[in-house]
N, C-alpha and C positions, 0 to 999 in steps of 0.2 A: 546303490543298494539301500541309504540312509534315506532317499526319496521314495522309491515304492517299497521295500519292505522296513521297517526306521526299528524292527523288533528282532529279525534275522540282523539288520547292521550292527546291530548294539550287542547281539550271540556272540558275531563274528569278531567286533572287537575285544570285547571282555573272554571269551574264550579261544576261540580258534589263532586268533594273532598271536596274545603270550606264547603257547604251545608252540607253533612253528616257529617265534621267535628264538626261543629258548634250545628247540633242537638245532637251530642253526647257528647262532652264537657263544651255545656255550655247552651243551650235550658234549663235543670232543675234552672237556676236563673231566667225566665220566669214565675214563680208560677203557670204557666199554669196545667188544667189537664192532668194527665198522663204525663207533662213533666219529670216526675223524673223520674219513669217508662222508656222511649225511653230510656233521659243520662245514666241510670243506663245499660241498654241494651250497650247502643253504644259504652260506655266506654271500657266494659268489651268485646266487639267483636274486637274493636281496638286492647286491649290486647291482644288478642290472635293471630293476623292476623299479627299487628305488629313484636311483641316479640312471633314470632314459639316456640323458645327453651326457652323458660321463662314463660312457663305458670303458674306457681306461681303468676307472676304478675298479672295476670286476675284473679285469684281466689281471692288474698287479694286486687286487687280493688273491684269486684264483692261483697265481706264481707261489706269492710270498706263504700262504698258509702250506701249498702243498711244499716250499722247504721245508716249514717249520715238524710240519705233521709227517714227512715220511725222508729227508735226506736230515735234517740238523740231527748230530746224535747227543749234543749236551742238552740234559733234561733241562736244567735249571733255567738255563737261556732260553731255550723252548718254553718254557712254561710265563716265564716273564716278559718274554715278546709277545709271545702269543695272548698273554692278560692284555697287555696293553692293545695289541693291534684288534683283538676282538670288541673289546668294548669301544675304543675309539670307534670302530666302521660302525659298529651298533648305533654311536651316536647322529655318524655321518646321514646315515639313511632316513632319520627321521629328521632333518632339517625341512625338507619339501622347496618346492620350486619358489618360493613368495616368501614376501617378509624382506625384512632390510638385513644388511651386515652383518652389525651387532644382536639382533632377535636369531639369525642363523648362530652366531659363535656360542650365543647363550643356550640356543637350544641343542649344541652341540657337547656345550662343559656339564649341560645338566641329565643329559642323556648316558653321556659315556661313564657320568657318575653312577647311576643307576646300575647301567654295567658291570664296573666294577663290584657292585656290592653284590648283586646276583652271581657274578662269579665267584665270591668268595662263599655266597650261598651254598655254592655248586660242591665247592671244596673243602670247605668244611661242615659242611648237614649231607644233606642229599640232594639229586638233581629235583626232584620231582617238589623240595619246598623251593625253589628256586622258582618252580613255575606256580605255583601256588601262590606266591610272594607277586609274583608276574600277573597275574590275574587277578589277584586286588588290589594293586595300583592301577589297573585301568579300571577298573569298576568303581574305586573311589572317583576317578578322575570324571569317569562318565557319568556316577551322579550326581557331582556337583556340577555339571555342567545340564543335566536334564532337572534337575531337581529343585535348584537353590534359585530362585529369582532374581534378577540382575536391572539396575536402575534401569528407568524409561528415560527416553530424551524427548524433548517437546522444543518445538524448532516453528518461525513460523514467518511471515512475513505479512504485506498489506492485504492479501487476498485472503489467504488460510492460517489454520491451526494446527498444528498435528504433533503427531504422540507417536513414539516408536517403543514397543513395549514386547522385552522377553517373553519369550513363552516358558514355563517349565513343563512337564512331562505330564500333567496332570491339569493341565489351563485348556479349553475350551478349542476345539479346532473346526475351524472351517474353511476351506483349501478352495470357495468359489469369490471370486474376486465379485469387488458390486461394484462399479465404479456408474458415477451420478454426477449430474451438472456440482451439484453444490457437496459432495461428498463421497471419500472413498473408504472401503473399510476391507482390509485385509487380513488372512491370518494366514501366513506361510513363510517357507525359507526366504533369506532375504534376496539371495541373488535372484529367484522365482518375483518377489516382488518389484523389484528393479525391471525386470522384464516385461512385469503384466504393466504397469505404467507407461514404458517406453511403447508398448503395441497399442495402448489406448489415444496414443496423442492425436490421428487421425489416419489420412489414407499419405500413404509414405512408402516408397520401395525399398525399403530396410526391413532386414530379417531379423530379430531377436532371440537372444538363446541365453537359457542360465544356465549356470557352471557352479553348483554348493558342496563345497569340504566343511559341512559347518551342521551339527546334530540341532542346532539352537534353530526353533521357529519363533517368529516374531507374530507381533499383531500392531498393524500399521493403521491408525485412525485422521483420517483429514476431512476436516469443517471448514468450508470456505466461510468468510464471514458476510454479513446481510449485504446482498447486493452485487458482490462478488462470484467469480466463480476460480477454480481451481486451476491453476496456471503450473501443467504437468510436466514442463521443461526445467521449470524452478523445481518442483518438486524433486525430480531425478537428480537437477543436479546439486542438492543439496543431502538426497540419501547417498550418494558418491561420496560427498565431503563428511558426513559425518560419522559413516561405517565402515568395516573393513569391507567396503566392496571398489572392485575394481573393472573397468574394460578392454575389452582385445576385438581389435573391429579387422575383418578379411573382406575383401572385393572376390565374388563369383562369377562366375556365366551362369543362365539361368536356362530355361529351355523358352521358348516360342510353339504359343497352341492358335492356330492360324485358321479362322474360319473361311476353308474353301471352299465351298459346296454352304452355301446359308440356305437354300430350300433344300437340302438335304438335311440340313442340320433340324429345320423349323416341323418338316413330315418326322422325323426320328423322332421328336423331345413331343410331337403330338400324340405322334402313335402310343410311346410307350405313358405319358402325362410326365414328363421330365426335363426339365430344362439345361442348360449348357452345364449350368454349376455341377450339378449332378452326374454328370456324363464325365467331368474333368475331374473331379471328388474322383468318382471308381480308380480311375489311370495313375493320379498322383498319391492318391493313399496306397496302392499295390506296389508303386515302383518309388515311392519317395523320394520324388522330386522335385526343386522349382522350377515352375511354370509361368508366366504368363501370357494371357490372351490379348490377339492381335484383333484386331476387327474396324472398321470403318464404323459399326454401330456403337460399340462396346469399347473402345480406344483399348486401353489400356489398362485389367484387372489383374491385380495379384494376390498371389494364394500365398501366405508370407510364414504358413508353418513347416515347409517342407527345410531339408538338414543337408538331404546328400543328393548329388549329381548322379543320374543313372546313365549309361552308355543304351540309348534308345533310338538311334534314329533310323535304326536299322530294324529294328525291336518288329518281328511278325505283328504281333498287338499294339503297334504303332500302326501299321499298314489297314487292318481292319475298322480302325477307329478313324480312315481316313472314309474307308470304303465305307464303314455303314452309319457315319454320324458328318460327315463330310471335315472332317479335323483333322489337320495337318501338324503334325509336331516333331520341330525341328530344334537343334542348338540355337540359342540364341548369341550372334557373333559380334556384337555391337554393345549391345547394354548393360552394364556389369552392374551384378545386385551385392549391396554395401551388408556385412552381415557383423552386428553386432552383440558379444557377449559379457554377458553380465556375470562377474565372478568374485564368489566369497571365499575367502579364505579362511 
């Protein structure tokens, strides 16, 4: 959402989150009807949405709130468990998958604190400054993190120079990468940049994909120096070391696009003025797939944007693009495409 719409992301966090936060973890100190009802709901979907791989936690929140909310009948205990276990989980859910130990337990004591004081928001004002209170703490948080400008680092070695420079909310954006013998100049997320450098190194059967939790654009400047040219294997592995960015590399199957028929292929791509690429562009931008083309002329081309595996070899519109372009396309059961992601935390 923070990559194509970055104006709806920032709605979504500064309002819509507080809001469902707050009816889910602390609306049930409201006595309201059916408030327990909702928290007990919202808790328990947090858990799950939150912590994917921990759904035990949703199960014994799910248990433990519905004792607390519909069998404990001592208020007092009920209310003091229930302080503690709501804001605890409150905190729990926003640790995230990344980060070390200690940055989880930290963001876990400084989380549940916050909790706590919104529930006593709850309980002594009213619910509704509790969400008020809740929605600007994220919107302070969100603009000093779009707003305020944050050091550059300059990093460089025998060939290059280069500059890694925050962006705030209101710095110059331009989302087309230029990359040049003696210079690169970027303006985008950083995981987004880690990736356009890795796809620029040359022809390589590795797939590339960014993965950004991170509102912050960067503007990445490298100057090879006189004589030199820019050596993009240092370069990557040095925005690795010095950023919060990280990789996660999976092995796929890919598909096989197999020129059976090449004088049918060579009459199609006349008749229509179209060539292969173009013929293979329609199939895998429809069905979003990895491809590569087999050919005695052509070895070995890859099309290295594609994400997801399609079940096509049965695919009607597989069969036709045999019959009228003479192209054959099968699993490919041998060659496994290496697919590496670029991720910000």
């Amino acid at each position: 959402m923070f990559h194509a719409l970055p104006l709806v992301g920032v709605l979504l966090l500064v309002g819509l989150q507080p809001i469902l936060e707050e009816f889910a973890f602390r609306f049930w100190a409201t006595g309201k009807k059916y408030a327990r009802y909702i928290s007990l709901s919202g808790m328990t979907a947090f858990s799950i949405l939150a912590l994917p791989n921990c759904y035990w936690v949703a199960a014994i929140t799910a248990i433990l709130f519905f004792y607390l909310f519909f069998v404990l009948k001592n208020q007092k205990v009920q209310l003091i468990v229930a302080t503690v276990a709501s804001s605890l989980l409150f905190g729990l859910v926003h640790i995230g998958n990344e980060g070390t130990v200690s940055i989880k337990i930290a963001t876990t004591v400084q989380i549940t604190g916050m909790g706590l004081i919104l529930l006593f928001t709850v309980l002594r004002f009213r619910f509704i400054w509790a969400v008020v209170l809740h929605i600007l703490n994220n919107l302070l948080i969100t603009l000093i993190h779009l707003l305020l400008p944050s050091t550059a680092i300059t990093f460089s070695n025998t060939d290059y120079q280069a500059t890694l420079t925050p962006l705030t909310l209101f710095s110059p954006s331009d989302n087309n990468p230029k990359f040049q013998e003696d210079t690169i100049c970027l303006n985008n997320y950083l995981a987004d940049m880690a990736a356009s450098i890795a796809r620029s190194r040359g022809n390589t059967p590795d797939h590339y994909s960014a993965i950004s939790n991170n509102l912050r654009k960067y503007n990445l400047q490298v100057y090879a120096k006189p004589g030199q040219t820019i050596d993009r294997e240092d370069l990557l592995r040095r925005l690795l070391e010095i950023t919060p960015l990280k990789t996660d590399t999976v092995e796929r199957l890919a598909h096989i696009v197999h020129v059976a028929d090449s004088l049918k292929l060579a009459q199609t791509a006349g008749n229509s003025g179209i060539g292969i690429t173009s013929v293979i562009n329609r199939f895998r931008d429809k069905y979003n797939i990895f491809l590569i083309v087999e050919d005695n002329s052509l070895h070995y081309k890859y099309f290295p944007d594609m994400e997801n595996l399609w079940e096509i070899q049965n695919c009607e519109e597989a069969k036709l693009y045999l019959e009228n372009y003479g192209l054959a396309i099968k699993e490919n059961e041998f060659r496994p495409i290496k697919q590496i992601y670029f991720i910000e935390n």
